[in-house]
C-alpha positions in Angstrom: -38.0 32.4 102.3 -41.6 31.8 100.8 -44.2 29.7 102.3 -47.1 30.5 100.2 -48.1 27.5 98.5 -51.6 26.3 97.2 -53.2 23.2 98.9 -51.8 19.5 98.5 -51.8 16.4 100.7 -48.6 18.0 103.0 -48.6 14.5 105.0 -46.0 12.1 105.5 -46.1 8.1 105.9 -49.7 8.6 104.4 -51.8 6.2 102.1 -55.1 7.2 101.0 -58.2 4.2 100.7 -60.9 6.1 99.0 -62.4 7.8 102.3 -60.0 6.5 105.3 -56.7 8.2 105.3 -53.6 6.3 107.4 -51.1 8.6 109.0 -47.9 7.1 111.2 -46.4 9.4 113.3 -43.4 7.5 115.1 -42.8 9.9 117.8 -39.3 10.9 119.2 -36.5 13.3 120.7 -34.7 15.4 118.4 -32.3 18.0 119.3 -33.1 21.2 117.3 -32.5 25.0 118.0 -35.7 26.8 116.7 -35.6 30.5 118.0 -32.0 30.3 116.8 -30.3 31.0 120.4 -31.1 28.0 122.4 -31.1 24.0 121.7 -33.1 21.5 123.3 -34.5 18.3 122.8 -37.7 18.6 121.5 -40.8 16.3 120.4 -41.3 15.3 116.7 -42.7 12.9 114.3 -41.0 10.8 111.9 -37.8 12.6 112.6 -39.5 16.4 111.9 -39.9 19.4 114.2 -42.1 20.6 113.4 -44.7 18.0 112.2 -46.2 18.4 108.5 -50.0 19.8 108.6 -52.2 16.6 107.6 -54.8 17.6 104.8 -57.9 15.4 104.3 -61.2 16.0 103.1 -65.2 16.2 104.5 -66.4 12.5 105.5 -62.8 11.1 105.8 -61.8 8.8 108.7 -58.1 9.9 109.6 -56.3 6.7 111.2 -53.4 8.5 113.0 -51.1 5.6 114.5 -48.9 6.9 117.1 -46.0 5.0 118.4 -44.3 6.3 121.0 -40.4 6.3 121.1 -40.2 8.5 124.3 -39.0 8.0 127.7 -42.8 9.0 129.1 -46.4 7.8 127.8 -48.2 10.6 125.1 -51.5 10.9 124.0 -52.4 12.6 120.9 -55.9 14.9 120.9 -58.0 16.4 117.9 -57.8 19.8 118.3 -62.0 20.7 117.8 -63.0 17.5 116.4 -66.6 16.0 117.4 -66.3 13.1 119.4 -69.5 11.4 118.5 -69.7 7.4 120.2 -66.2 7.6 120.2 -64.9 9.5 123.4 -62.0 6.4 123.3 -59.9 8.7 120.3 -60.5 12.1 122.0 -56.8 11.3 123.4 -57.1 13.3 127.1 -54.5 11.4 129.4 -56.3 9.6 132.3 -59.7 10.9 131.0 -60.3 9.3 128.2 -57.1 6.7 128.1 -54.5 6.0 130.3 -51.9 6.7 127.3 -49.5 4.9 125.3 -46.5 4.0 127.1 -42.8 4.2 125.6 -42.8 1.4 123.0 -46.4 1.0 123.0 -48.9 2.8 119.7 -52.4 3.3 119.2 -54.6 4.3 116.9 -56.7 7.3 116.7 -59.9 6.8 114.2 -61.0 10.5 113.7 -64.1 10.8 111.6 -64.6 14.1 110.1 -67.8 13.7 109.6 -69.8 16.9 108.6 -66.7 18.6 110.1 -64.3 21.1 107.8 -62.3 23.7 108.5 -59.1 24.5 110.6 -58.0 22.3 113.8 -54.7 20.9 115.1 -53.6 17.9 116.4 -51.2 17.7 119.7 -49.8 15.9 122.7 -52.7 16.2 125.6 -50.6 13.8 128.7 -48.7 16.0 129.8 -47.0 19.8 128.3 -46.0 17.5 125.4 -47.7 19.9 123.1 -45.2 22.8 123.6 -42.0 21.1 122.9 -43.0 20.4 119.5 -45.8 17.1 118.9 -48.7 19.8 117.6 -49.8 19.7 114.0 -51.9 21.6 111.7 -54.8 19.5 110.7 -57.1 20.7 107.7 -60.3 19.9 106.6 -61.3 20.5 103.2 -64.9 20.7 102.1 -66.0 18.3 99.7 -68.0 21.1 97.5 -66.1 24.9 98.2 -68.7 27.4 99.6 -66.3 30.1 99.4 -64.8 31.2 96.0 -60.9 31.5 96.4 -58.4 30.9 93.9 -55.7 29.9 96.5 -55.4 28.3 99.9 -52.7 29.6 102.0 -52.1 28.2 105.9 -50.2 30.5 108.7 -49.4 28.3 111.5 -47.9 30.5 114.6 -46.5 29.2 118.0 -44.4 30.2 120.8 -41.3 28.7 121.4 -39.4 28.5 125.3 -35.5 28.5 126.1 -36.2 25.0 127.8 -38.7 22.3 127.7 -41.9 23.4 129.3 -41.8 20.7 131.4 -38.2 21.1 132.8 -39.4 24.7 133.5 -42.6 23.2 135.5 -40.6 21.1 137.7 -37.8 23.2 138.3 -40.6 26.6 139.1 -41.5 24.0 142.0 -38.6 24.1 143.8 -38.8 28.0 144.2 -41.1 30.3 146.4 -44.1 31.7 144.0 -43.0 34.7 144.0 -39.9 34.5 142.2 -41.5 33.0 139.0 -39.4 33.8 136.3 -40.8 35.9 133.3 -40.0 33.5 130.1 -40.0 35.5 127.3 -40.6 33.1 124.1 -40.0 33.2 120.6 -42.9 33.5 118.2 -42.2 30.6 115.0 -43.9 31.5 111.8 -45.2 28.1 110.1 -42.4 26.2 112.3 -39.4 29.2 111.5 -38.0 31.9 113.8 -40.6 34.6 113.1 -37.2 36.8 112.7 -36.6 34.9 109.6 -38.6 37.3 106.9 -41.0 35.1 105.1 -42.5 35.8 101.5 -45.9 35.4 100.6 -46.1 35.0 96.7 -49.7 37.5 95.8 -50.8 37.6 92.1 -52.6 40.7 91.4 -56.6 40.1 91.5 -56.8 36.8 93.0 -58.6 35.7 96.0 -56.5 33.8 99.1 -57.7 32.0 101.5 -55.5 32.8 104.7 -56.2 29.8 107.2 -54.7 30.9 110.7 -54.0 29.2 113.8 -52.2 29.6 117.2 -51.0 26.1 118.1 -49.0 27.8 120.8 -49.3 27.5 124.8 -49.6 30.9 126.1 -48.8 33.7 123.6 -51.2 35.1 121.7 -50.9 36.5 118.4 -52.1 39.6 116.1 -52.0 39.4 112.2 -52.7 42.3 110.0 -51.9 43.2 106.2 -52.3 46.7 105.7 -53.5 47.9 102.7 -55.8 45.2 102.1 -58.8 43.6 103.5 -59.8 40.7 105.1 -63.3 38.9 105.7 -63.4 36.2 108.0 -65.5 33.2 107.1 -64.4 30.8 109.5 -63.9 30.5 112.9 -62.7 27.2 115.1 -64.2 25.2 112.1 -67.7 27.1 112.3 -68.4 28.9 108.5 -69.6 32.5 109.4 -71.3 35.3 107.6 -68.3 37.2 105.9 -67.2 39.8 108.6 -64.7 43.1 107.2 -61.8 42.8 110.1 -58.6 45.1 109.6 -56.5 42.0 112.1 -56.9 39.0 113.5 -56.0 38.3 117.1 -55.8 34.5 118.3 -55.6 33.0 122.0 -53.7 29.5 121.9 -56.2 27.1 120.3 -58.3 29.5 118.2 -58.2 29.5 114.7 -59.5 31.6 111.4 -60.2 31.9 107.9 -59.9 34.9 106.1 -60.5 35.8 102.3 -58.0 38.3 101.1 -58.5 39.9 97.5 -55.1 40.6 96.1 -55.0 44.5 94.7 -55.0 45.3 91.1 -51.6 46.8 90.7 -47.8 45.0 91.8 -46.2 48.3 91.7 -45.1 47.6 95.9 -45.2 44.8 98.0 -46.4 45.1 101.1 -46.3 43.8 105.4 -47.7 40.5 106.7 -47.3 41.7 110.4 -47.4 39.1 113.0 -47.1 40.2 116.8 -47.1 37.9 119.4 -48.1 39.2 123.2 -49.1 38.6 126.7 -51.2 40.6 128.6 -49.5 39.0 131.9 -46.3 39.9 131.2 -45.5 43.8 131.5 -44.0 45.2 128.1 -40.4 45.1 128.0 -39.2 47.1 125.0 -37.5 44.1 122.5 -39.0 40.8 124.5 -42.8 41.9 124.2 -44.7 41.5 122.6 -42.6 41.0 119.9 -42.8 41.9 116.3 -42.4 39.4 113.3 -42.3 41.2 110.2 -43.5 39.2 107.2 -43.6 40.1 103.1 -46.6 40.2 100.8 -45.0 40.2 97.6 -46.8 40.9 94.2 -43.0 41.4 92.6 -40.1 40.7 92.9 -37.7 44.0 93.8 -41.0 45.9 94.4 -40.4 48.4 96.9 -42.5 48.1 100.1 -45.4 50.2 100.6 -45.5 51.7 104.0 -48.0 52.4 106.1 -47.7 54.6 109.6 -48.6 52.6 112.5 -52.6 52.5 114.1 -53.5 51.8 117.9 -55.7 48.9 118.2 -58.6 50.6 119.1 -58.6 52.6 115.8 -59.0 49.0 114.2 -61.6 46.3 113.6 -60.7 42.8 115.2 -63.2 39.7 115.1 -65.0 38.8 118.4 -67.5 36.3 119.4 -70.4 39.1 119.6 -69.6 40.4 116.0 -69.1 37.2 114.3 -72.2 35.5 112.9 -72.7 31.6 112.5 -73.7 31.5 108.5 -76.0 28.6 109.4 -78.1 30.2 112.1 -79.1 28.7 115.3 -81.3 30.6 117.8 -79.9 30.8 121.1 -80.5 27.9 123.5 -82.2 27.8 126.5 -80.3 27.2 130.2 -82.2 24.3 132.1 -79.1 24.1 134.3 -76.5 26.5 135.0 -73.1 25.2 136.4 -71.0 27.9 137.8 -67.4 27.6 137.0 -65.2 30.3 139.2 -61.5 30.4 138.6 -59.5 29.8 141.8 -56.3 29.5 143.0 -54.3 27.9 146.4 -50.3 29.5 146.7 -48.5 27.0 148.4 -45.5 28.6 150.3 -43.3 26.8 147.9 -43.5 25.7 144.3 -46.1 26.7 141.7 -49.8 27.6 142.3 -53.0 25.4 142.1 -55.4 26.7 140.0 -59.1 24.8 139.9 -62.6 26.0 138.5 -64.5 24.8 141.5 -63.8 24.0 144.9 -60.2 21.4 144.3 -57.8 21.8 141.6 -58.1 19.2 138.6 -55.5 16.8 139.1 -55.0 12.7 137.3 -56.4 9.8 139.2 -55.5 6.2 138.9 -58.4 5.1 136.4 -59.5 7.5 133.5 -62.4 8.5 134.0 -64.4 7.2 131.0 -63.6 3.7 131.9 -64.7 4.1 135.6 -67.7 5.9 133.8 -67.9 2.6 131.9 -67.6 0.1 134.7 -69.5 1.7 137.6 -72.8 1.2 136.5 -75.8 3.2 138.4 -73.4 4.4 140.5 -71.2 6.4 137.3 -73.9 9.0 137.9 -72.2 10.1 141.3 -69.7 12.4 140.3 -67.9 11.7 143.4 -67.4 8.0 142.6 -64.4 9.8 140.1 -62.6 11.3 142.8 -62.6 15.3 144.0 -59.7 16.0 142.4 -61.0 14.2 138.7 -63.4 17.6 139.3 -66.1 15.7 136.9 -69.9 16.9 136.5 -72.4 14.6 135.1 -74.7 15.5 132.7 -78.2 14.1 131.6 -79.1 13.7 128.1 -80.5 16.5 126.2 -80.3 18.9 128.8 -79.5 22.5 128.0 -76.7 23.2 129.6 -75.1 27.4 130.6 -71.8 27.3 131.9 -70.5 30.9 133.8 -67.0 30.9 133.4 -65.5 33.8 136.5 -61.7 34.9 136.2 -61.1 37.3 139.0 -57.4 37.9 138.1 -55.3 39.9 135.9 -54.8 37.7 133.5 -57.2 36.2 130.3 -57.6 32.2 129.5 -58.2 30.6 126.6 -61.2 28.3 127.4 -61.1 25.3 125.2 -64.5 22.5 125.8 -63.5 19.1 123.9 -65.9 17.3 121.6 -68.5 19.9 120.5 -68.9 23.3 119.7 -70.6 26.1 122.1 -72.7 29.3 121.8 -71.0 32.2 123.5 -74.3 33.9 124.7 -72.6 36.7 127.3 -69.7 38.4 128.7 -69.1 40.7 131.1 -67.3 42.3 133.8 -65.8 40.0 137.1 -64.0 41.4 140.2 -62.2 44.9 140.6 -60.3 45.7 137.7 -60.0 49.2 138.8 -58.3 48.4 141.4 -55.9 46.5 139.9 -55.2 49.5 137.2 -57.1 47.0 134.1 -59.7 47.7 132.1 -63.5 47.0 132.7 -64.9 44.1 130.7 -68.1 45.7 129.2 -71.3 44.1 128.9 -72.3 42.2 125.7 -75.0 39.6 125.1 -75.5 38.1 122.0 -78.3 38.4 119.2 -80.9 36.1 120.7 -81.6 34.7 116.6 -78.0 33.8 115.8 -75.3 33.6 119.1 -71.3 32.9 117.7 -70.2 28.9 118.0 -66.8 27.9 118.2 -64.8 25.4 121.0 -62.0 27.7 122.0 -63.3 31.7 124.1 -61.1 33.9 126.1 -62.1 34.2 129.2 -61.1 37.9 130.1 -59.5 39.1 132.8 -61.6 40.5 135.4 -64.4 39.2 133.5 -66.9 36.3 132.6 -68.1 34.6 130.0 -71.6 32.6 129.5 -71.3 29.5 127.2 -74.7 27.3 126.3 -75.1 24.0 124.4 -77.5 21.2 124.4 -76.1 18.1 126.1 -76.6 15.4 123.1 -73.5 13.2 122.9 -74.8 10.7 125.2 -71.3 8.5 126.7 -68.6 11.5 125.8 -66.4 12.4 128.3 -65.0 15.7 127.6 -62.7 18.1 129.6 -63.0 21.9 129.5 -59.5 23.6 130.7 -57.6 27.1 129.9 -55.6 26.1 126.9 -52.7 27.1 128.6 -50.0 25.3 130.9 -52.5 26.1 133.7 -54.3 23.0 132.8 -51.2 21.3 134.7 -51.6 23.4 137.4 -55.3 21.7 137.7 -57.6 24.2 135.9 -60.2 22.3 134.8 -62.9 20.2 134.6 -64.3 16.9 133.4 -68.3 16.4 131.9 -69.5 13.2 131.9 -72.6 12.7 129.4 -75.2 9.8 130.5 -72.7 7.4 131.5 -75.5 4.7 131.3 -75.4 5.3 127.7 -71.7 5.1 127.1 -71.8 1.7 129.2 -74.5 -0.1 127.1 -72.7 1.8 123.5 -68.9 1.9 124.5 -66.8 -0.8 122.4 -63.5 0.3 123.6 -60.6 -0.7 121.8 -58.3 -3.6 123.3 -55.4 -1.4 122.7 -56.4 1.3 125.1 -57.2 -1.5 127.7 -53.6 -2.8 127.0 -52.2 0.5 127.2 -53.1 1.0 130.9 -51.9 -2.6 131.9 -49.0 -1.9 130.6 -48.3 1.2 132.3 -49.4 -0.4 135.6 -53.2 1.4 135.9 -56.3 -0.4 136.3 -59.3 -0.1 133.9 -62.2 -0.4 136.3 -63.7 0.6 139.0 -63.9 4.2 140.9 -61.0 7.4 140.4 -58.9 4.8 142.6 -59.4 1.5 141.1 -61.7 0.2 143.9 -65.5 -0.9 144.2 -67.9 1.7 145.5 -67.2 5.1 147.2 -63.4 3.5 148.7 -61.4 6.2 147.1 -58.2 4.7 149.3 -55.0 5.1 146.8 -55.7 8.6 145.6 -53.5 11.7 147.0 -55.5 14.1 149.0 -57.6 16.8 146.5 -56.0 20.2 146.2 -59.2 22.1 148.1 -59.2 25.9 146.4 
């Protein structure tokens, strides 16, 4: 099976009006067995699992109209996209919209802007995302930068035996430590990673490989031995071209590579995928597992083999190698906010995981409309409710979060609407203790620190992440790009709020939207006046 094809418009129910691009996704159930062993009902658009990828180009407005044929109410978020004056599309269930309720639609108006490059779009309510409503969402430059002859996209995801969701209630019924090890399938541009898939190479021309992990907790290598890869982009930031021998992606990160194709077809050769875990022991044929792909320069070429090296005998990508190719010196910290990873383990059910002192958990009003309707008082973060976890930040600060993950086990760090610097990382807890590896010390080049929105944070380790504070009014939640963001690991920033109440023009249909599923649009986290937070569950404390 081949997937190699050059770029076109790959989007469905799609008309194009010189720069504004209309997509309909009516979203639905459909029964489909994708690791080709178990069949579930499954999330899709227009009838398709999995989704088309949804190709536009620099300074477009994408109108993505959702209607929702579900049983339960869906948002849909831009995967990396800037939410400049409009935190209302940046699709976050109860924080930036209540969400549109089965036989309700709204429109998302995503403005590229200055933006190209590789990002996603998916379900951000509830775990929708993993069974099945992600896309790929590509960004083409108006003028190419990069010379490349083809455009080539490699969209990996894991795949469960049941509904992520399903598996989330059902893990709270059982003691914590009896969680069940679910060993996934890896999907290869929406296809059983089993399934061998061609690549079509001509000899001496240059690809551009654009690859993302749209997945919810696997991570994923990619190598081609025997040839070479440079990366040039990262999470939508261009970079200096870096010589990597692999690529490894956390869910939510994405790449670019340029590939030149070798001068000879005499063999064909490996596209290796594997996907892996680092909290789940190896188990010899479960993981990580191995997805065998073909680079084929002819056909009935023999394959050129290659023995197999460790990873440390190879060159990956990482945030204190890679180089912005615009350069920005590193910012300056005029507040640091301290983010430590914690977690409560109820006697029963699954645990509560937090970044502060509760675990992140929905209120009753989304938090950009109470930051909206509260007025002087929208600059109290506790007006939102301890479990909305929110921090408010003034405008134009320079802002250092210190990310601390004391456990065996890394997190994908994803912080919506803008791009960071990743300035440190280091080592968090006693790793020797627990048998791991000891996060060494890095800080980056002071002239020209890596940007990008998604980081791992590792285990037993921190990270140090800056950025200047200047999208007055967004709302923007930072969580593990993981299903522990439904376990509560998270939290919300709240930019000047005065700003967003004197700029905001909300659109009616979000307002209708919570009406109709029964939540109100004002007030504080619970829908009252002042600091009455009567309505809301008790916070999760950590």
């Amino acid at each position: 099976m081949r997937f190699g094809l050059a770029v076109q418009l790959l989007v469905f129910g799609v008309s194009v009006l010189a720069a504004r691009v209309q997509v309909t996704w009516d979203v639905g159930y459909k029964s489909i067995s994708r690791d080709g062993f178990s069949t579930w009902r499954a999330i899709g658009a227009n009838g398709q699992v999995p989704i088309p990828p949804i190709y536009v180009t620099q300074g477009d407005v994408l109108e993505l109209t959702a209607i929702n044929h579900l049983d339960k109410p869906i948002t849909l978020h831009a995967h990396g996209l800037f939410q400049r004056n409009s935190t209302f599309y940046d699709g976050v269930g109860m924080v930036t919209e209540c969400g549109i309720p089965p036989g309700g639609q709204y429109t998302y108006m995503i403005d590229t802007g200055e933006q190209h490059g590789l990002y996603f779009i998916h379900g951000h309510y509830g775990l929708e995302m993993s069974e099945g409503l992600r896309a790929p969402f590509i960004i083409q430059e108006k003028e190419q930068s990069t010379e490349y002859d083809e455009d080539i996209l490699l969209t990996l995801e894991d795949w469960g035996q049941q509904p992520e969701g399903e598996l989330i209630e059902r893990l709270k019924q059982v003691s914590t430590d009896s969680l069940p090890n679910d060993y996934k399938t890896g999907l290869v541009n929406g296809i059983n990673g089993n399934i061998s898939q061609t690549v079509q190479f001509e000899c001496n021309r240059r690809y551009r490989i654009r690859v993302l992990n749209i997945g919810l907790d696997q991570s994923f290598k990619v190598q081609i031995p025997g040839h070479t890869m440079h990366v040039i982009e990262a999470d939508g930031v261009t970079t200096k071209p870096l010589r990597v021998d692999g690529l490894d992606l956390a869910p939510g990160q994405r790449y670019s590579v340029i590939v030149q194709a070798l001068e000879s077809d005499e063999f064909n050769y490996g596209l290796n995928v594997t996907m892996h875990a680092d909290f789940l022991d190896p188990v010899p044929g479960l993981t990580p597992r191995y997805y065998p792909q073909v680079i084929e320069y002819r056909k009935g070429a023999p394959m050129r083999e290659y023995a197999q090296q460790s990873d440390d005998a190879l060159v990956w990508p990482d945030d204190f190698t890679l180089e912005p190719r615009d350069e920005c010196e590193m910012g300056s910290a005029d507040r640091v906010i301290e983010l430590n990873k914690r977690n409560y383990l109820p006697g029963m059910g699954l645990p509560y995981y937090g970044l502060g002192n509760t675990s992140y958990a929905s209120v009753r009003v989304p938090t950009m409309l109470s930051a909206l309707t509260m007025g002087d008082l929208a600059r109290d973060p506790l007006v939102y409710g301890p479990q909305s976890s929110v921090i408010v930040l003034n405008y134009m600060e320079n802002v250092e979060l210190v990310v601390r993950n004391g456990m065996n086990r890394s997190h994908p760090m994803h912080v919506h609407s803008r791009v960071f610097q990743v300035v440190e990382r280091g080592p968090w807890g006693d790793a020797q203790a627990m048998g791991k590896r000891v996060v060494p010390l890095q800080v980056a080049r002071p002239n020209n620190p890596m940007r990008r929105d998604t980081v791992v944070l590792p285990e037993f380790g921190y990270i140090k992440l800056r950025f200047k504070a200047d999208l007055p009014g967004a709302v923007s939640i930072v969580h593990c790009h993981t299903e522990h963001l439904a376990q509560g690991m998270a939290v919300v920033l709240v930019e000047a709020p005065r700003v967003l109440q004197q700029n905001a023009r909300v659109p009616q249909a979000l307002l209708d939207n919570c009406r109709a599923l029964g939540f109100p649009i004002s007030g504080n986290g619970a829908g009252n006046q002042g600091y009455d937070l009567t309505g809301l569950p008790p916070a999760i404390a950590l």
